[in-house]
C-alpha positions in Angstrom: 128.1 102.2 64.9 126.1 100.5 62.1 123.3 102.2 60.3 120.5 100.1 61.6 121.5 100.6 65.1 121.7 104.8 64.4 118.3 104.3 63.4 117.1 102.1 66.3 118.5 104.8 68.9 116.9 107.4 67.0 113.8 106.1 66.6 112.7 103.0 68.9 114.9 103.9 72.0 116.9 107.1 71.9 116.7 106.6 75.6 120.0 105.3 76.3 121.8 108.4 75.6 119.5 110.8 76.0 117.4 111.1 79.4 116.7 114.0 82.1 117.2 117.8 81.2 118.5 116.8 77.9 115.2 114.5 76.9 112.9 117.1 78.4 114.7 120.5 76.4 113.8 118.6 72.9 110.6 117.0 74.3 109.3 120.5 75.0 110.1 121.4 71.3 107.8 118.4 70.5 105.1 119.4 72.7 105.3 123.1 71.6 105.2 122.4 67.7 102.6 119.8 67.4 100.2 122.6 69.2 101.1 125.2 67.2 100.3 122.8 64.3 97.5 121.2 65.4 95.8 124.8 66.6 96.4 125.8 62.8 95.4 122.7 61.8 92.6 121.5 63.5 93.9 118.6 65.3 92.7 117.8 68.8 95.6 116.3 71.1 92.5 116.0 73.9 93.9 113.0 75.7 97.1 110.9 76.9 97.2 109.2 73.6 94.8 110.1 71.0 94.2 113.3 68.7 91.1 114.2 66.4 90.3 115.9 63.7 88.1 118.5 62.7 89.5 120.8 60.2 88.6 123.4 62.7 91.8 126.1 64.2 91.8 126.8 67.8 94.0 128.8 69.9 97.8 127.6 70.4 97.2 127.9 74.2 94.4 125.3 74.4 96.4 123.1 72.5 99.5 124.1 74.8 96.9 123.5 77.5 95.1 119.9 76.3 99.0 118.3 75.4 100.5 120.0 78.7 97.6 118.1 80.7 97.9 115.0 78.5 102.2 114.5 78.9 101.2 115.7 82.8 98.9 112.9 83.3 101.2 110.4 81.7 104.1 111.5 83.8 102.3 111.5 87.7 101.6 108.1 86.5 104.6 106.9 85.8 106.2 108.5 88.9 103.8 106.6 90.9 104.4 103.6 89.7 108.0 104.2 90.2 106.8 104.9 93.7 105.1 101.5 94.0 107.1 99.0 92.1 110.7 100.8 91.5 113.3 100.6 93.8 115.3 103.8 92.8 114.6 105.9 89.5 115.3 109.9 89.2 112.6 112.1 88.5 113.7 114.0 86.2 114.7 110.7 83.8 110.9 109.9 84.2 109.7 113.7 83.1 112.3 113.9 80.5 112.0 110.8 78.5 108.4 110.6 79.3 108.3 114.8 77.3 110.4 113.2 74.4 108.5 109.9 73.8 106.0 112.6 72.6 108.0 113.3 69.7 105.7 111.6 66.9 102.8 114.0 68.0 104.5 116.2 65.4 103.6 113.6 62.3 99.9 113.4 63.9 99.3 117.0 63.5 101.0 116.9 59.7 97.6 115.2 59.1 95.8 117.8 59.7 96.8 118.6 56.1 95.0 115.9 54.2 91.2 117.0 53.5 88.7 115.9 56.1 86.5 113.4 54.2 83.0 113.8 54.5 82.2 111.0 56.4 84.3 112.5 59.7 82.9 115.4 59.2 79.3 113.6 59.3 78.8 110.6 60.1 75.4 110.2 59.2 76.9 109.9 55.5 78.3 106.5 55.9 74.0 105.6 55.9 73.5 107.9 52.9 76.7 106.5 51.2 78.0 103.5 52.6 80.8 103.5 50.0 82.2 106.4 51.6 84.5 104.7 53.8 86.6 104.0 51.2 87.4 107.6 50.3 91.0 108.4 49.7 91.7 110.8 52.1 90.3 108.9 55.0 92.2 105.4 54.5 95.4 107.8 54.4 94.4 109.0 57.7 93.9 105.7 59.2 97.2 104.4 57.4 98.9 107.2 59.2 98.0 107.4 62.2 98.2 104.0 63.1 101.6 102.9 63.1 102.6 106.7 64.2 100.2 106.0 67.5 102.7 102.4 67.7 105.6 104.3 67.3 104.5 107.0 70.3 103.6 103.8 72.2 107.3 101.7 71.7 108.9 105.2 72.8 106.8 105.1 76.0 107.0 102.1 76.6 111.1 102.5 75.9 111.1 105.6 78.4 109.2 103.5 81.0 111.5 100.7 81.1 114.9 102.7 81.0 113.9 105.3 83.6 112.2 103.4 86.3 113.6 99.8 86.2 110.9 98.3 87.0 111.0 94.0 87.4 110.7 92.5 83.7 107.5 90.5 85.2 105.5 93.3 86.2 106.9 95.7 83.3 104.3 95.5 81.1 101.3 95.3 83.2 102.3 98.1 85.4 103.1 100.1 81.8 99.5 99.6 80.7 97.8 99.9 83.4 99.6 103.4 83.9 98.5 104.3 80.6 94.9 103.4 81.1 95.2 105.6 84.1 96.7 108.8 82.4 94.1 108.8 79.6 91.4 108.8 82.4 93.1 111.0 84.1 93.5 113.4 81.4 89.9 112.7 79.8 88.5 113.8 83.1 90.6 116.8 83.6 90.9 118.4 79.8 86.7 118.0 79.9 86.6 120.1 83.3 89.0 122.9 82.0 88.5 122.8 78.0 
């Protein structure tokens, strides 16, 4: 096997030899390290998809709590769109790839490291200092995060398609539309507990 494609199973689809109880024993290590980092760190994984930043610790188990809910909300739905527009797929394919496509969660919270710049912190600066969008630390931030959010996306979307088969048409709708519905779903429910 060639380099490149190493590098393509590893990172873009590690999904063709790796799925169920396998997936979900290391996607468990990369739900449990970006929360102990980001609960040191002060980054927020409050939603399906998205973190923030506040420079501000917090306890490991609401971290533990706010990424369990946001992987949970991704998974149910998945499986129900399995349920709908699937013909066979195995649960356990859908909960283990779905645990390990969280894997660059880990890089989000490693920016917890870079200094908040003052303009996050608050944003009533940008009409004091309008130049202050251009600070240092905050275009690394946005540099960052960006094509690591991509990256979490392809792996999704990689685990969607290899565990639940779903019609190439309908693929892709179906996979956003699921995603739309599990950041709802976990906005609604990490704003009732947290």
């Amino acid at each position: 096997m060639k380099t490149k494609e190493i590098l393509k199973l590893i990172f873009v689809n590690p999904f063709e030899k790796i799925a169920g109880f396998t997936a979900l024993g290391f996607g468990l290590q990369f739900i449990l390290l970006p929360a102990m980092l980001g609960s040191e760190l002060g980054v927020y994984f409050d939603g399906a998809l998205d973190c923030h930043l506040t420079g501000n610790s917090y306890s490991i188990w609401i971290a533990l709590g706010m990424l369990s809910i946001g992987i949970a909300s991704i998974i149910v739905m998945f499986l129900l769109a399995g349920v709908i527009f699937s013909k066979n797929f195995r649960v356990i394919d859908v909960i283990g790839t779905t645990t390990l496509a969280k894997a660059p969660f880990i890089f989000l919270a490693l920016i917890g490291f870079i200094p908040l710049p003052e303009i996050l912190l608050d944003p009533k600066v940008i009409v004091e200092n309008p130049y202050s969008i251009f600070s240092f630390s905050l275009i690394a931030i946005i540099l960052l995060t960006i094509p690591i959010t991509i990256w979490f996306i392809a792996l999704l979307y990689n685990a969607f398609k290899v565990s639940l088969n779903i019609r190439k048409n309908l693929r892709v709708v179906v996979f956003i539309l699921a995603l739309i519905l599990a950041e709802i779903l976990s906005k609604v429910l990490i704003n009732y507990i947290f």
